[in-house]
C-alpha positions in Angstrom: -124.1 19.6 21.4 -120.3 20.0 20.8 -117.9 22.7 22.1 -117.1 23.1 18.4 -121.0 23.5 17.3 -121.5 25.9 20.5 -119.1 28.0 19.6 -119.7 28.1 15.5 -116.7 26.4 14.6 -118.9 24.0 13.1 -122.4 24.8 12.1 -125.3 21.9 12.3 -126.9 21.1 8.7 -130.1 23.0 9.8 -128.6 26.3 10.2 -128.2 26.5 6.1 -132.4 26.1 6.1 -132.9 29.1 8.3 -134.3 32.4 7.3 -134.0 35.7 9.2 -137.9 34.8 9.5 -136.9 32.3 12.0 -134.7 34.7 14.3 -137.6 36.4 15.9 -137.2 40.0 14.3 -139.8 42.5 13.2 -142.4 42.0 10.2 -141.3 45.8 9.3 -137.8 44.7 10.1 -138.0 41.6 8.1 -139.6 43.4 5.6 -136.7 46.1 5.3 -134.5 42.9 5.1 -136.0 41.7 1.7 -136.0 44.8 0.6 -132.3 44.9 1.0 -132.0 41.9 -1.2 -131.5 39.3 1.8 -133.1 36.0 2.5 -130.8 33.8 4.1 -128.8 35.0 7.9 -124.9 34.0 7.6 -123.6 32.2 10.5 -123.0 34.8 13.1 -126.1 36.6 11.9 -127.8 33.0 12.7 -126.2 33.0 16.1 -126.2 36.5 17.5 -129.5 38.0 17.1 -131.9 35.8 19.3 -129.2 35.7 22.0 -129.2 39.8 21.6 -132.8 39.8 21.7 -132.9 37.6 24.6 -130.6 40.7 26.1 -127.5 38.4 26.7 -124.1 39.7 26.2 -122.0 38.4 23.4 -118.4 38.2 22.3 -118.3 37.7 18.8 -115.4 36.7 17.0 -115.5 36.7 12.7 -113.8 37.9 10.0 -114.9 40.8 8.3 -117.3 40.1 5.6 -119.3 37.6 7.4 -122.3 40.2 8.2 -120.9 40.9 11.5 -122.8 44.5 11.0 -125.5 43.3 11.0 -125.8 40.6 13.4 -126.2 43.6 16.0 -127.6 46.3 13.9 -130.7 44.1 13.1 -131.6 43.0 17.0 -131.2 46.4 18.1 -133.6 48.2 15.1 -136.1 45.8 17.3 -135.2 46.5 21.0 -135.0 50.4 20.4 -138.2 50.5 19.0 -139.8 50.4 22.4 -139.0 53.6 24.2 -138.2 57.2 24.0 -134.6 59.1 23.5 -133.9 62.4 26.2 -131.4 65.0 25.5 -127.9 64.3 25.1 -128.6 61.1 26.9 -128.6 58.5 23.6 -130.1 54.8 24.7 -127.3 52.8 22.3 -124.0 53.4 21.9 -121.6 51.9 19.0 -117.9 52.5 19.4 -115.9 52.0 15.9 -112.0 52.1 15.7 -112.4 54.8 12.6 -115.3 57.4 10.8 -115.3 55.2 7.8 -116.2 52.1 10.1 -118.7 54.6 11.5 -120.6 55.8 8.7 -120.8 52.2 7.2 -122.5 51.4 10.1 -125.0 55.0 9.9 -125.4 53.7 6.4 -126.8 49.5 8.0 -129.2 51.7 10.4 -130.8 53.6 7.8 -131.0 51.2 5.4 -132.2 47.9 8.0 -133.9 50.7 9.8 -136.6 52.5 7.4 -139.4 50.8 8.6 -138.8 52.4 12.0 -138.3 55.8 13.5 -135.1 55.7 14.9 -133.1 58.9 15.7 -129.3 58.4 14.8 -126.1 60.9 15.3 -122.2 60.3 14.2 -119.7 61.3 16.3 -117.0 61.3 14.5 -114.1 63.7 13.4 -113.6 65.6 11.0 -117.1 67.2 10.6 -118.6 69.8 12.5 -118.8 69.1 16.5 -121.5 72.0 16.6 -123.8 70.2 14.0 -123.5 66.5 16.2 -124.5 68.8 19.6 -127.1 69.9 17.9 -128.2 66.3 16.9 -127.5 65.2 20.7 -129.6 67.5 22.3 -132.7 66.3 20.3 -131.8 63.1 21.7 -131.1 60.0 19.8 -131.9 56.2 20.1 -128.2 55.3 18.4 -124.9 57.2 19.1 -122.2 55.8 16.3 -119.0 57.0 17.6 -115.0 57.4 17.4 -114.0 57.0 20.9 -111.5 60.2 20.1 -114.6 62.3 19.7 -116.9 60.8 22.3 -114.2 61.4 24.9 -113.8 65.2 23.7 -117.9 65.4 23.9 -118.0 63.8 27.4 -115.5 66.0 28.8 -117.6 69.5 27.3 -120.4 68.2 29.3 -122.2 67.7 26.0 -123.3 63.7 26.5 -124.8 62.0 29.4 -124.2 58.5 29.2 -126.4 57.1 32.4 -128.9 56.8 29.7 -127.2 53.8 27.8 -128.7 50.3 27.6 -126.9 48.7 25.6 -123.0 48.9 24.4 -121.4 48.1 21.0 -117.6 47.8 20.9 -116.7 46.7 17.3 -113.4 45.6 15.7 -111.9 45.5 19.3 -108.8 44.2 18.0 -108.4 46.8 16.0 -109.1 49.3 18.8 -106.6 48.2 21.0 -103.5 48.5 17.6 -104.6 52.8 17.5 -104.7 52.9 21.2 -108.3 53.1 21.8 -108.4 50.5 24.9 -108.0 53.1 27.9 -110.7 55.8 26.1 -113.1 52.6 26.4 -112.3 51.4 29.8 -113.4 54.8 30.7 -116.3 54.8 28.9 -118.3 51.8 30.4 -117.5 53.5 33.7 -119.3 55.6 32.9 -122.3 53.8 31.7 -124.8 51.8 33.6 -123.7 48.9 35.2 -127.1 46.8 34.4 -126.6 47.7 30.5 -126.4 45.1 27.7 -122.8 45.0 25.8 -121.7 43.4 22.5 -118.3 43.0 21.7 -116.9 42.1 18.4 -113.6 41.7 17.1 -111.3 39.3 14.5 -109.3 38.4 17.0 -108.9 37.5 20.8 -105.5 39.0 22.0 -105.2 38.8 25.9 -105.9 42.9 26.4 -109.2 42.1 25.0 -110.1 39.1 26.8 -109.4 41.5 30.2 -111.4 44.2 28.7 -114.2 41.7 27.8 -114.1 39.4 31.4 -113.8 43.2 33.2 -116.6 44.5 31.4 -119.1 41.8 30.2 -121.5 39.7 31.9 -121.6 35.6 31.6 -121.4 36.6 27.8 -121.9 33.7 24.8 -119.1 33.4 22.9 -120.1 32.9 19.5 -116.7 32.0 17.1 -117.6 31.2 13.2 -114.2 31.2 11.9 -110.6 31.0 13.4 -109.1 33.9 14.0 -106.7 35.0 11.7 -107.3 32.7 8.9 -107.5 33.6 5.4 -110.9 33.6 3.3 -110.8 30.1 1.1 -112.5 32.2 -1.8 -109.9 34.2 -2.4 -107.2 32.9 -4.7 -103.9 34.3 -3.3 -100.6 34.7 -4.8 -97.1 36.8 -4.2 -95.5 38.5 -7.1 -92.0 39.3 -7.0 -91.0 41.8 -7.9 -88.3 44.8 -7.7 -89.6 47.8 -6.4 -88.8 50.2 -9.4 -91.0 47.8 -11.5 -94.5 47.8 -9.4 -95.9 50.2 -11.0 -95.3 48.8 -14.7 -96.4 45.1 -13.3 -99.6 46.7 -11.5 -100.7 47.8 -14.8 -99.6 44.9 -16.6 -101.8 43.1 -14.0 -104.7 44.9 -14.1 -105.2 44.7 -17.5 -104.5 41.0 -18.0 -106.9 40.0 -15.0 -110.0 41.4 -15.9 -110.3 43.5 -12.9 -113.4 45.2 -12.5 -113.4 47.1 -9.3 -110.2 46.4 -7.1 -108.5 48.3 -3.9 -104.9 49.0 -3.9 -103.3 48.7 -0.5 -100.2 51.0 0.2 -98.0 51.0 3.5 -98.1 55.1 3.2 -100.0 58.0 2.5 -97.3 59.4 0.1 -97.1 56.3 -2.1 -100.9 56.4 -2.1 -100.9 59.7 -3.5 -97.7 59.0 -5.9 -99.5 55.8 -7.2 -103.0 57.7 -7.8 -101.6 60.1 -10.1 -99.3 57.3 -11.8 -102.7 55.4 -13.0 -104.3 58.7 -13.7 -101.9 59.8 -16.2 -101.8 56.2 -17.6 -105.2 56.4 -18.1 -107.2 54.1 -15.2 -110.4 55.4 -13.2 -108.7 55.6 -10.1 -109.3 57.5 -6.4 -107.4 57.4 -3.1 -107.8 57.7 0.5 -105.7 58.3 3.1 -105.7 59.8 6.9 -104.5 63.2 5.6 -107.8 63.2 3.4 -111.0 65.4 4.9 -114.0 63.4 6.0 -116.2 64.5 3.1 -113.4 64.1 0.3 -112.6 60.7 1.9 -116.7 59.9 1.8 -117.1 61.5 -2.0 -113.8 58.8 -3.2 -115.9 55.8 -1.4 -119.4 57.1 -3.1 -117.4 57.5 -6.4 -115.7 53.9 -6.1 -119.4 52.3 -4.8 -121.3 53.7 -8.0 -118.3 52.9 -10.5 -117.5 56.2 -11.3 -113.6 55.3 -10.6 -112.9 51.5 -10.2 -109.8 51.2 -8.8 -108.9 52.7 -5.4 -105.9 52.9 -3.3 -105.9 53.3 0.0 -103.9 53.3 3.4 -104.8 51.0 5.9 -107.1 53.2 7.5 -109.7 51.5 4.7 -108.0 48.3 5.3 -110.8 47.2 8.0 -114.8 47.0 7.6 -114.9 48.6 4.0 -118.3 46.6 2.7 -118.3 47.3 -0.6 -120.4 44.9 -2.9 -118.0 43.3 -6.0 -114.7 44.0 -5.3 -113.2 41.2 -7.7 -109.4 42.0 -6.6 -107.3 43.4 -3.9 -103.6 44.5 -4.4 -101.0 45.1 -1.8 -98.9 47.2 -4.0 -96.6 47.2 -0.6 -96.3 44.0 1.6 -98.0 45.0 4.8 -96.1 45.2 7.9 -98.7 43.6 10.4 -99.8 40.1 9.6 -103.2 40.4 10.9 -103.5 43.2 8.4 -102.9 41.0 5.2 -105.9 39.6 6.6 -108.0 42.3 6.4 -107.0 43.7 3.2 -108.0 40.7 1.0 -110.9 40.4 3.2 -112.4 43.6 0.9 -112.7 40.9 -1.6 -114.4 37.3 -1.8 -117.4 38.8 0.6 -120.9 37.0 1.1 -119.7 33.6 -0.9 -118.0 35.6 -3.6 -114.3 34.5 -5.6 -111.9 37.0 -5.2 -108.5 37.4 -6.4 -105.2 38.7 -4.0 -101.7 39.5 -5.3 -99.2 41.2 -3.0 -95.6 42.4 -4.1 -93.1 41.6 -3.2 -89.4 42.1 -3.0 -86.3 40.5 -1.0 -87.0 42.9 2.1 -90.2 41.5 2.0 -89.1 37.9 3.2 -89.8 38.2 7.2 -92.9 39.7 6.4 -94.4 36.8 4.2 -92.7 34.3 6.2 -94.9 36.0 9.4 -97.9 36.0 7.3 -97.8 32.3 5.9 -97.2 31.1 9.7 -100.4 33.2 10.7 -103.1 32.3 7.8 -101.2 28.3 7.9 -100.8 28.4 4.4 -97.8 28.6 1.9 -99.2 31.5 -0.9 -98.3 30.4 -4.0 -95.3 32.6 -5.9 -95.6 34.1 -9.5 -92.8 35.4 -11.6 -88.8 35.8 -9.8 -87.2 38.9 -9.0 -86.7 41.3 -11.4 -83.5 43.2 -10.8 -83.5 46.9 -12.1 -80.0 46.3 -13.3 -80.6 42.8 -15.0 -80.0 43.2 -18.9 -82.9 42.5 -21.1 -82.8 38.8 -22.9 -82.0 40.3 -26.2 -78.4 42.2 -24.3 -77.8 39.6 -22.4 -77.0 36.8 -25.8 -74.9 39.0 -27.7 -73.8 37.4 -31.2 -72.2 34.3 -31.8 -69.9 35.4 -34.1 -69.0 38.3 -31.3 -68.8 35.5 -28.7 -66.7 33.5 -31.1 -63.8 36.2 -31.2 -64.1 36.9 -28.2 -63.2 33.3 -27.2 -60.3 32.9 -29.7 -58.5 36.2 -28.7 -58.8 34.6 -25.2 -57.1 31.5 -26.1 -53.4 31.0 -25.9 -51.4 30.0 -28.6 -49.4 26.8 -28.3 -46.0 27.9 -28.7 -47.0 30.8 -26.2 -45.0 30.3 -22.4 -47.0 29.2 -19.8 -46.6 31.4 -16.7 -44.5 30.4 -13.9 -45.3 30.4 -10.3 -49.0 30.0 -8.8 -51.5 31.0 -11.3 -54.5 33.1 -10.6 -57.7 32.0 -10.2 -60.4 31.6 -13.5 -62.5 34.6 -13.1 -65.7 33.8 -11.8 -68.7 33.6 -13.4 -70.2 37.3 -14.4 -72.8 37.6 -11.9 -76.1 39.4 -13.3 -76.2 41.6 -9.6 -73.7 43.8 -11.3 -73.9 46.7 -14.5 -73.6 44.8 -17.6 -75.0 47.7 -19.8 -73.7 50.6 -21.8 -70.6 52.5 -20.0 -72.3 55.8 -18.6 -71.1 59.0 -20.0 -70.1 60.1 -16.4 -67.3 57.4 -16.2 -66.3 57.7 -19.6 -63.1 59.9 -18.8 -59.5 59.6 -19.0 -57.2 60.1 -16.1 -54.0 62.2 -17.4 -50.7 60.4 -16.6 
C-alpha cells in the first residue's frame, strides 16, 4: 500500500462500501448511530476508530466538517464502557480550544452515547465552577474541557488526573493561535505516562509536531485532506466592494441568493453587534455571538439559529472553528479575515458531509495582501464579482449630464478664429476628470464668499 493510501491522501475503492458495522463498535453503539441518521463512516471516521480501539495513538489531521468528532467520540463510547469512574479522578479527558467547541462535543456524547451509561462534566468558563465540582466529585468517565479552566481546577486541588487513560487534544492548531500550548504541556505531565492520546488538528505547524513527537507514542498518522485547502463544494467568490456599502450589498445578497440559513463572519465584536441590529431593523431573523457574550446567551443564539428561529447569524471568529450545524447554505465574511487559515475555517461552516455551499467575502482595496495570502494558501485564484464601488462615485444618471448641456459647454470652450493665440509655452490640457474626486452638488459648508 502507498504512502498516499496510508496516510488517507487517497482512499482505496473499498473504503466507500464500508459501514460503521464493519469498524468493530458496539450493537448499542451502532444502534445509537442509525438512530442518529448515519450509515456510512467518512474517511477519518473509516480510519481512526479500529486503530483507537486497538488503543494506538493517532494524529489526525482534517478539515472541519469531515466527522472528525466523531471519529474519537464513537471508539471511546466503547472503551469506557468497561470500568468504573472515582472522585475527581475522570478516566478521559478532551481538551477544546473554546466552550462552544466543548459543548458540541457534550452534545456527540449524549447523543452517540445513549445507549450507555456514561457520566460526563464540562469544564468550561463562564458557568458556575461550583456546579462542575460538584459533577467531579461524583466522578466522571469523560472530562470535556477549556484548558483555562482545567488549569484553575487542577491548581484548587479540585481534579486528580493520575486517573486518565486516554487524552484528547482537538483543533491543536487552533490551540497553539490563543496560547493554549504551555497549559497542555503541563497537563500530560501530569497524566499517566502509559495513557492513550489522540491528537487532532487542521494543520501541522512545527510547535505541534514537537508537542505531538514529545507527547505521543509511535502514533498513526492518518491525513484525509491537505491541510489548508479549501472544501471543492463550496462555490467561492470575492465581492468588491467599498466599505460604506456592505451593508446595502449584504442585503442585496441575501435576498437574491436564496439563503436559507447563513453565518456572517466579522473581524470584531463591535461590528458584530453594529451589523445585528442593522438586519434587525431591516427586517432579517438574525442573532450574534461574540467573546463579550455570557455562555448561556451565546448557547440560547446557537439553539435559536439550530431550530430556525433566527437564520442568519453573525459571529466573531470565536464560532469560526468546529460549529456543526446541519444546512448552512452560505457563509459571508462581511470583513476579509486577517489570518488565512481562518478563511478556511469560516466557509468550512458550509458545504459539510457532501453538501454545496456558497462563500462570498468582501472586499475592499486594503483587502489586497490579505486575498493575495489567502489564494497562495487554498492554491486557488477565487473568482471576483462586481468592481469597487467608490462612496464618492456619481451615480450613472449624474454622471451623463445632457447633451445639449455638454454641447454649450463645448462651444463656450472653443476659441474663436480671429481670437490671438497665446504667446510663450502653453499650459498643459487639463487632464481627464478622475471619478476618485467630488463630482456632486457644492456642499452648503463651502458655499461662502471670502470678502475682498
Amino acid at each position: 500500500m502507498s504512502a498516499d493510501v496510508q496516510a488517507g491522501r487517497f482512499l482505496p475503492l473499498y473504503w466507500n462500501f464500508m459501514s460503521f458495522a464493519d469498524l468493530g463498535l458496539s450493537d448499542e453503539l451502532l444502534n445509537a448511530v442509525t438512530a442518529a441518521g448515519y450509515d456510512t463512516p467518512t474517511p477519518i471516521q473509516a480510519q481512526t476508530i479500529p486503530s483507537v480501539l486497538m488503543m494506538r495513538d493517532i494524529i489526525g489531521i482534517a478539515q472541519t466538517g469531515t466527522g472528525k468528532t466523531a471519529s474519537f467520540v464513537l471508539p471511546m463510547i466503547d472503551i469506557l464502557a468497561h470500568g468504573r469512574a472515582r472522585a475527581r479522578m475522570p478516566r478521559s479527558l478532551i481538551l477544546e480550544p473554546t466552550r462552544e467547541l466543548a459543548a458540541q462535543v457534550a452534545e456527540n456524547f449524549e447523543k452517540y452515547g445513549v445507549n450507555h451509561k456514561l457520566s460526563m462534566a464540562l469544564l468550561i468558563g463562564g458557568v458556575s465552577m461550583g456546579d462542575q465540582v460538584k459533577a467531579l466529585e461524583k466522578g466522571v468517565d469523560v472530562l470535556i474541557a477549556t484548558p483555562g479552566r482545567l488549569m484553575d481546577l487542577f491548581e484548587r486541588g479540585n481534579i486528580l488526573l493520575n486517573g486518565c487513560e486516554l487524552l484528547v487534544i482537538d483543533e491543536a492548531d487552533r490551540m497553539l493561535d490563543m496560547g493554549f500550548i504551555p497549559d497542555i504541556e503541563h497537563i500530560c505531565t501530569k497524566l499517566p505516562s502509559n495513557r492513550q492520546t489522540l491528537l487532532f488538528s487542521a494543520t501541522m505547524p512545527p510547535p505541534i509536531k514537537k508537542l505531538s513527537d514529545k507527547f505521543l507514542s509511535n502514533p498513526k498518522y492518518i491525513e484525509v485532506a491537505r491541510p489548508a485547502t479549501a472544501n471543492i463544494n463550496i462555490e467561492q467568490k470575492l465581492v468588491e466592494v467599498a466599505p460604506m456599502k456592505k451593508r446595502e450589498v449584504l442585503r442585496d445578497l441575501i435576498r437574491s441568493e436564496d439563503v436559507q440559513t447563513a453565518i456572517i463572519f466579522c473581524n470584531r465584536k463591535t461590528t458584530v453587534r453594529e451589523l445585528n441590529k442593522s438586519l434587525k431593523r431591516h427586517g432579517f431573523r438574525s442573532g450574534e455571538i461574540h467573546g463579550d457574550i455570557d455562555q448561556a446567551s451565546r448557547l440560547k443564539e446557537l439553539d435559536a439559529f439550530k431550530s430556525g428561529t433566527i437564520n442568519l447569524l453573525v459571529a466573531s471568529d470565536v464560532a469560526a472553528r468546529g460549529l456543526d450545524i446541519k444546512g448552512v447554505s452560505h457563509v459571508f465574511n462581511f470583513d476579509a479575515p486577517w489570518h488565512p487559515d481562518d478563511y478556511v475555517h469560516r466557509i468550512g461552516r458550509t458545504g459539510r458531509a457532501g453538501a454545496k455551499g456558497k462563500a462570498f467575502t468582501f472586499v475592499s482595496r486594503e483587502d489586497a495582501e490579505h486575498i493575495e495570502n489567502i489564494e497562495k494558501l487554498i492554491g486557488l485564484k477565487i473568482e471576483r464579482l462586481g468592481r469597487p464601488v467608490r462612496e464618492s462615485e456619481p451615480s450613472e444618471k449624474a454622471a451623463k449630464p445632457e447633451r445639449k448641456v455638454r454641447e454649450k459647454t463645448e462651444r463656450q470652450s472653443k476659441p474663436r478664429k480671429d481670437e490671438p493665440k497665446p504667446k510663450g509655452k502653453q499650459a498643459p490640457a487639463a487632464a481627464k476628470e478622475s471619478d476618485e474626486g467630488w463630482n456632486g452638488p457644492l456642499p452648503d459648508f463651502l458655499n461662502f464668499t471670502i470678502a475682498p
